[in-house]
DRENVEX-428388 format. One line per field, with one value per residue (C-alpha): residue number from 1; residue in one letter; x, y, z. Coordinates in pm, 1 decimal. Layout:
guke	c(NUM_...)
lopa	c(A_...)
xx	c(X_...)
yy	c(Y_...)
zz	c(Z_...)
This chain:
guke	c(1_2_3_4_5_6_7_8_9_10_11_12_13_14_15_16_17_18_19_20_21_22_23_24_25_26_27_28_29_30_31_32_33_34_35_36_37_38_39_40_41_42_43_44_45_46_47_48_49_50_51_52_53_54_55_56_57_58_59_60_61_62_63_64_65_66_67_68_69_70_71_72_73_74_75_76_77_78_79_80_81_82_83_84_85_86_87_88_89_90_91_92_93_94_95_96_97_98_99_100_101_102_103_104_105_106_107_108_109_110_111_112_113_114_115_116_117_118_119_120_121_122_123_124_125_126_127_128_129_130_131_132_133_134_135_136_137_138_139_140_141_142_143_144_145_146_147_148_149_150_151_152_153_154_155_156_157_158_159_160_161_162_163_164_165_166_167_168_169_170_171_172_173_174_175_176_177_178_179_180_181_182_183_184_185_186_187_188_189_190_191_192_193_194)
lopa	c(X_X_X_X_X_X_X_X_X_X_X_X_X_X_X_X_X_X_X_X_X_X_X_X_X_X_X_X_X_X_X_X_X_X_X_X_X_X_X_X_X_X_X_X_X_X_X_X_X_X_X_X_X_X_X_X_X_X_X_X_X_X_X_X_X_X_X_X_X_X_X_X_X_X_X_X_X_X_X_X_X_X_X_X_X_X_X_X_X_X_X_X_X_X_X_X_X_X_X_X_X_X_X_X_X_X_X_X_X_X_X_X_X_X_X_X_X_X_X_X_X_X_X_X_X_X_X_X_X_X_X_X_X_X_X_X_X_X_X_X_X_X_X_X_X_X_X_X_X_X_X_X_X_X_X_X_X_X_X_X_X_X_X_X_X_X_X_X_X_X_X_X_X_X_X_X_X_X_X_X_X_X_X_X_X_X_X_X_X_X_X_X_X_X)
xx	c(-8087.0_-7819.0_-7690.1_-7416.6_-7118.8_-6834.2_-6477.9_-6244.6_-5866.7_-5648.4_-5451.2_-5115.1_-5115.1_-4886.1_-4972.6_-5000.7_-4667.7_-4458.9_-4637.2_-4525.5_-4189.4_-4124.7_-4225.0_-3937.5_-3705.6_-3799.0_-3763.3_-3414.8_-3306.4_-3407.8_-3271.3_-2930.4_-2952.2_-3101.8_-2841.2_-2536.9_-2671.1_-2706.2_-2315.9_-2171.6_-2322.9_-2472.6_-2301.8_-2575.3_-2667.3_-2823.2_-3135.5_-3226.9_-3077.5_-3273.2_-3603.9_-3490.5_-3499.6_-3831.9_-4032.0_-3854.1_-3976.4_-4341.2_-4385.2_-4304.1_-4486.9_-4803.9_-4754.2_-4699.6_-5012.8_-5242.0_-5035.7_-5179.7_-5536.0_-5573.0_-5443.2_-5757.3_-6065.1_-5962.0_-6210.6_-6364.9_-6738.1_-6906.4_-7251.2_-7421.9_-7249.6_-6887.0_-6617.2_-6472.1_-6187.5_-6048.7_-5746.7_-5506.6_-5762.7_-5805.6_-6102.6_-6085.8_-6396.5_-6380.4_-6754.8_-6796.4_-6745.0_-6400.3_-6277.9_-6141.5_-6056.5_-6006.8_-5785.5_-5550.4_-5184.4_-4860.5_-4752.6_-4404.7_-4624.4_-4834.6_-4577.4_-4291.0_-3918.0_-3903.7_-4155.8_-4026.2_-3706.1_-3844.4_-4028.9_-3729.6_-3577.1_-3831.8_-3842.9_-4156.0_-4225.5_-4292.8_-4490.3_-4754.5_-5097.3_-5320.8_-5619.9_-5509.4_-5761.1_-5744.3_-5827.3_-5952.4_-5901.4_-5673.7_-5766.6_-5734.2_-5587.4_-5755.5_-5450.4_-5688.9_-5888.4_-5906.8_-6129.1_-5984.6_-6217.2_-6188.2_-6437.3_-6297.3_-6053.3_-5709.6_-5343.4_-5359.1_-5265.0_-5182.3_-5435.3_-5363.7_-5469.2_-5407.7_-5570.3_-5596.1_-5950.9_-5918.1_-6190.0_-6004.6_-6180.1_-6579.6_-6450.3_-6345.5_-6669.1_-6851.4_-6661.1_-6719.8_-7082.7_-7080.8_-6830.3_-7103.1_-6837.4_-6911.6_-6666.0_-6296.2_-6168.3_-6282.4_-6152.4_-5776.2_-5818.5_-5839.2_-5612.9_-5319.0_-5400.0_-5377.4)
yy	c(-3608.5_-3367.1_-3156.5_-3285.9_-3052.1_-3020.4_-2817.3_-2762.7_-2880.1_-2612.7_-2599.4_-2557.2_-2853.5_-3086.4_-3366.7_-3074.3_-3014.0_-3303.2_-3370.3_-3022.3_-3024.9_-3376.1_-3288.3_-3072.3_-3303.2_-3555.1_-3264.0_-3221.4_-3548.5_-3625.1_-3329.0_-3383.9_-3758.0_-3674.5_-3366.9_-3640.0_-3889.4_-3644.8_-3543.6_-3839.5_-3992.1_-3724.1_-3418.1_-3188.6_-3023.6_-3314.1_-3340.7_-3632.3_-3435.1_-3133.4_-3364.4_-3564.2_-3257.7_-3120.7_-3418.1_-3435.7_-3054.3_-3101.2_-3427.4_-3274.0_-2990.1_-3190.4_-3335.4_-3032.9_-2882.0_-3162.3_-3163.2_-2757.4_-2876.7_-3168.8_-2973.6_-2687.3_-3051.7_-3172.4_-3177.9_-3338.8_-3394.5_-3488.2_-3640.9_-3884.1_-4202.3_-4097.6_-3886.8_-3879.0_-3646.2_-3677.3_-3590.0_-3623.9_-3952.8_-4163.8_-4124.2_-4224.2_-4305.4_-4366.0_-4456.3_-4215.9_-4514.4_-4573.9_-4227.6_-4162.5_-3818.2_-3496.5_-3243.3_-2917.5_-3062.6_-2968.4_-3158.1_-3278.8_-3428.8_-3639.5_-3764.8_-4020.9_-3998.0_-4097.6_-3890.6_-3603.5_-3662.9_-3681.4_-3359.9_-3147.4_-3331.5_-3127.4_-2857.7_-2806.2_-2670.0_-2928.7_-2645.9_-2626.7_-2648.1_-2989.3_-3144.1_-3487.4_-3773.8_-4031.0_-4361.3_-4630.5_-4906.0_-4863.6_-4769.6_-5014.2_-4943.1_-5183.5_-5262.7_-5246.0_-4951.7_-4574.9_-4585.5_-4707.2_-4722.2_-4829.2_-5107.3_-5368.7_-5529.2_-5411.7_-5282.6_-5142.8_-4785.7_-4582.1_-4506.7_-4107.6_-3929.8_-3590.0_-3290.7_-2934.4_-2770.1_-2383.9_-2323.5_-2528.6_-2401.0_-2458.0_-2826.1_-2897.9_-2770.9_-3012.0_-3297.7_-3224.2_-3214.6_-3528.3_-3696.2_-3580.7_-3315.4_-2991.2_-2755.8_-2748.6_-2631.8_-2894.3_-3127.5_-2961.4_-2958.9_-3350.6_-3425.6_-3251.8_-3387.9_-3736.6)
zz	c(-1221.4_-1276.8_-1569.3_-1772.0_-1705.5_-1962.9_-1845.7_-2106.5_-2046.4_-2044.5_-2369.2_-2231.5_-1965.1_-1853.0_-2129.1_-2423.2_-2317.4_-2332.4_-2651.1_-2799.1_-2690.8_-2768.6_-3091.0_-3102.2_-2974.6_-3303.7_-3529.0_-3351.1_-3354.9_-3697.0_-3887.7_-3721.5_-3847.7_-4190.3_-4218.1_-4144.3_-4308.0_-4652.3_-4569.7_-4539.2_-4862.7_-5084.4_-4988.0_-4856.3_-5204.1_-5375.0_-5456.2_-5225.7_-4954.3_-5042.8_-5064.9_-4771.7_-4592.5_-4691.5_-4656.3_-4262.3_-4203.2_-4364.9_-4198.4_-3811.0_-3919.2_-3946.2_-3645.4_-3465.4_-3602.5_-3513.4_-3158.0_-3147.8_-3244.8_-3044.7_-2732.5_-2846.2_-2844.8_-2508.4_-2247.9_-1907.6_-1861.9_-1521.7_-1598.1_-1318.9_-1269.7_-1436.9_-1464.6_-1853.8_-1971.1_-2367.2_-2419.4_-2776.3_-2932.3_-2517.9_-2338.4_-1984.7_-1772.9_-1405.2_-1234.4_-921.7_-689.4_-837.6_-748.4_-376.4_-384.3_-611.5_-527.8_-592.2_-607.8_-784.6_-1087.1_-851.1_-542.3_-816.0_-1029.6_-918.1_-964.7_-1346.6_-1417.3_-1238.1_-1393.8_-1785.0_-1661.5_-1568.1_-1919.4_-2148.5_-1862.2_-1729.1_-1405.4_-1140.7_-901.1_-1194.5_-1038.1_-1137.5_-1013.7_-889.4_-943.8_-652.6_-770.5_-542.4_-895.3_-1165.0_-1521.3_-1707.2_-2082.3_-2346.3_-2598.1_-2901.8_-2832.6_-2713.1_-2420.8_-2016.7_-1802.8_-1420.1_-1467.4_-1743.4_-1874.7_-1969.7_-1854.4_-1593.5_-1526.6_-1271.6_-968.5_-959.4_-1304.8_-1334.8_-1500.9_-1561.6_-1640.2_-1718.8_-1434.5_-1168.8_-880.8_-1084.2_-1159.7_-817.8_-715.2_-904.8_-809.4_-471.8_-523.1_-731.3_-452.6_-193.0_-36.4_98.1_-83.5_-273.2_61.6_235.0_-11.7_27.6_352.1_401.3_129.9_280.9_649.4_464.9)
């Protein structure tokens, strides 16, 4: 029996960062509205439109801030039978028999064209480094509930997942051992040849 091993998630990923700057988007797109909106009706120096204003600022504030702290909790664990990564309130667990491969890849060769497309949107770099989880059966989201899992019932979601520890190289280490591989070069190696 094996250690439990826990790698945080780097705070500044790929999911911390749509969530950050879409956060700023909303503040965007709801001041404009709230500031045209107070204009139009109120003339911007009423007191509505000064309260209007405030409550809009505190409320994407706290959002923002609890984007920030979530982004600091996230983690993935490796303990016997499972892989399980939390990330902003979903836990996802994938049995070791459910995962095919895990490998070094950049953000554009794991994501499709929408995705891509959103990406460059809230411009993020699409040669960001990730470890992409192969998936042999989809997760499976549970629409009352936090937790997919590859064994269950629910929607199903897509078969590559994708994160980024801060030790990249110690986490692809021990899902090599845990995969029964050799080594993260060996694990590059055949993905790429693939």
């Amino acid at each position: 029996m094996t250690e439990r091993l826990e790698f945080p998630l780097s705070p500044d990923d790929i999911e911390s960062s749509v969530a950050w700057r879409g956060m700023l988007i909303l503040l965007a797109i709801v001041s404009i509205a709230a500031m045209v909106t107070m204009v139009a009706f109120e003339g911007a120096r009423s007191p509505t439109a000064v309260v209007l204003w405030l409550v809009n600022i505190g409320t994407i504030g706290a959002l923002a801030a609890l984007v920030k702290r979530e982004a600091t909790m996230r983690r993935i664990e490796l303990p016997d039978l499972d892989l399980r990564w939390r990330s902003f309130g979903r836990t996802r667990i994938c049995t070791w028999e459910d995962i095919a491969d895990v490998h070094v890849s950049d953000i554009g060769e794991v994501t499709g064209l929408p995705s891509r497309l959103a990406l460059g949107v809230l411009g993020i770099n699409l040669n960001r480094r990730v470890v992409a989880i192969e998936l042999k059966r989809r997760l499976r989201q549970p629409v009352w509930g936090e937790t997919a899992r590859t064994r269950g019932f629910g929607l199903p979601t897509a078969r590559r997942q994708y994160v980024e520890p801060v030790d990249m190289d110690g986490f692809l280490e021990a899902a090599a051992r845990s995969l029964n591989r050799k080594s993260p070069e060996e694990r590059w190696g055949e993905s790429r040849l693939a």
